[in-house]
C-alpha positions, -999 to +999 in steps of 0.1 A: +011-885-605-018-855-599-022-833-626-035-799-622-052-767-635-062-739-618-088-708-629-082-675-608-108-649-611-088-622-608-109-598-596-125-616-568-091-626-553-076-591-557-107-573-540-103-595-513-065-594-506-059-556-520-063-537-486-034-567-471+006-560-470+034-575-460+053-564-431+080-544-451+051-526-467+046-546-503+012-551-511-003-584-511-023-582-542+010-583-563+010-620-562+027-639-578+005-672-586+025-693-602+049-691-572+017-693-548-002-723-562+026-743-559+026-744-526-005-765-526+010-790-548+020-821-531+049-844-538+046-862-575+020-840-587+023-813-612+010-778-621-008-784-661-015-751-664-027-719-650-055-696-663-056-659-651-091-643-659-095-604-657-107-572-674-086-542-678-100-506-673-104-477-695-086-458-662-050-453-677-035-456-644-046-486-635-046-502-667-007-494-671-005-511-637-028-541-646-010-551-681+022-547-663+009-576-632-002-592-663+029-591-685+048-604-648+021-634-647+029-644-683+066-644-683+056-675-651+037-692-678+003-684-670-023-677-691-040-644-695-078-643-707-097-612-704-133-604-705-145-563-702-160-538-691-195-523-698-216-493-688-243-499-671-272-485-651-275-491-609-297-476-584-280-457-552-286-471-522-264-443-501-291-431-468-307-401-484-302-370-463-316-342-488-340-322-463-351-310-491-362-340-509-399-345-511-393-388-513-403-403-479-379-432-486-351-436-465-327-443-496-326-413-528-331-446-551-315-425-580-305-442-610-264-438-624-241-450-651-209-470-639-186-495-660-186-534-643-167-559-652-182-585-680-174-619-690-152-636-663-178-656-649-189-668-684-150-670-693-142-692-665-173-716-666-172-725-705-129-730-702-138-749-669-159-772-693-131-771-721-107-775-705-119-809-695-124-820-724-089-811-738-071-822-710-080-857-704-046-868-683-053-835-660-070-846-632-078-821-607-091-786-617-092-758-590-113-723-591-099-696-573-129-674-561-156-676-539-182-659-568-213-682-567-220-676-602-196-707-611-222-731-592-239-739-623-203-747-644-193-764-615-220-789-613-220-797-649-183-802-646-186-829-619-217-843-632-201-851-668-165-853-659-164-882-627-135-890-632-118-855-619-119-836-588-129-800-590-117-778-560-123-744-547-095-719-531-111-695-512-095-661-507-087-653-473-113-643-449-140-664-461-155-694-445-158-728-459-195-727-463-204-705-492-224-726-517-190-727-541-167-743-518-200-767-503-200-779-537-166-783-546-151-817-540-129-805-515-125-765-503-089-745-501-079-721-481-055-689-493-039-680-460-019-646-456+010-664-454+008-681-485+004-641-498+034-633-478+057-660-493+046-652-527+044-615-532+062-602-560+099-587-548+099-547-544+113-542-576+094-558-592+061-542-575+079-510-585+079-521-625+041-525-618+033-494-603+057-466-621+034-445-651+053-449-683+042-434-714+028-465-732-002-462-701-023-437-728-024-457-754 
């Protein structure tokens, strides 16, 4: 019998599936991945455990909403982990089109201040490792993302764990050769109707997204 684990990054799957819905309108990003994953499992295997990874935003709205997916996730059994979020400094590269602007580059090049998400990749590759360790009757262990910067946490894995199978499940829209799922030991696919049959019910989606008062603090 297969054991499994499976890592989602969180934010790479939801920034690739947010813009998707379901015919009667829900969105897709509501998923529910304890009822999605699964799906993949085959006959006589099992479902270890499942790690959700994420960050939640100083944005009340949207951290309401977030802690509420998140308090729906946990009740499946999964388990939360969550990095942050930290201010940092990027150059605009929006086409300048100041006639008044001196600078004969085509870009402004100015510098600004935005918060990014911190941690998940580091999250995900040292639990990857641990988790290995910990679990030595779980054979299979599956990443949910197509972020290359779990190459290096991927390769140690295989190289010091031989005896498991590390997989990649690719969010959909993405081909099966970005350098995480060539290095994997075998790729996944999330397909929208995988999405589909897993979204969370409208009630449910409507828990998520209705402000309550608790959102400010």
């Amino acid at each position: 019998m297969s054991k499994y684990i499976f890592l989602i990054d969180g934010f790479n799957i939801f920034h690739k599936i947010k813009h998707r819905k379901h015919i009667d309108g829900r969105q897709l990003k509501w998923c529910n991945y304890n009822k999605m994953l699964n799906m993949f499992i085959k006959d006589k295997s099992v479902i270890s455990s499942i790690y959700y990874f994420s960050a939640l935003t100083n944005n009340e709205v949207k951290r309401g909403k977030h802690k509420r997916y998140i308090e729906l996730l946990e009740k499946e059994g999964i388990t939360t982990v969550l990095g942050n979020y930290k201010k940092v400094t990027k150059t605009s590269y929006v086409k300048c089109d100041n006639n008044d602007c001196r600078s004969h580059e085509l870009y402004c090049g100015k510098e600004y201040n935005t918060l990014e998400e911190k941690q998940t990749d580091v999250n995900i590759g040292a639990y990857l490792i641990d988790l290995c360790y910990q679990n030595p009757d779980v054979d299979t262990f599956i990443i949910l993302s197509a972020d290359s910067d779990y190459l290096r946490a991927l390769k140690l894995a295989q190289y010091r764990f031989k005896d498991k199978k590390f997989g990649v499940m690719l969010p959909p829209g993405y081909p099966n050769n970005v350098k995480l799922a060539k290095q994997a030991d075998f790729p996944l696919r999330i397909r929208v109707k995988h999405l589909k049959r897993a979204v969370y019910s409208q009630d449910e989606i409507e828990y998520i997204t209705t402000p309550q008062k608790s959102d400010k603090n």
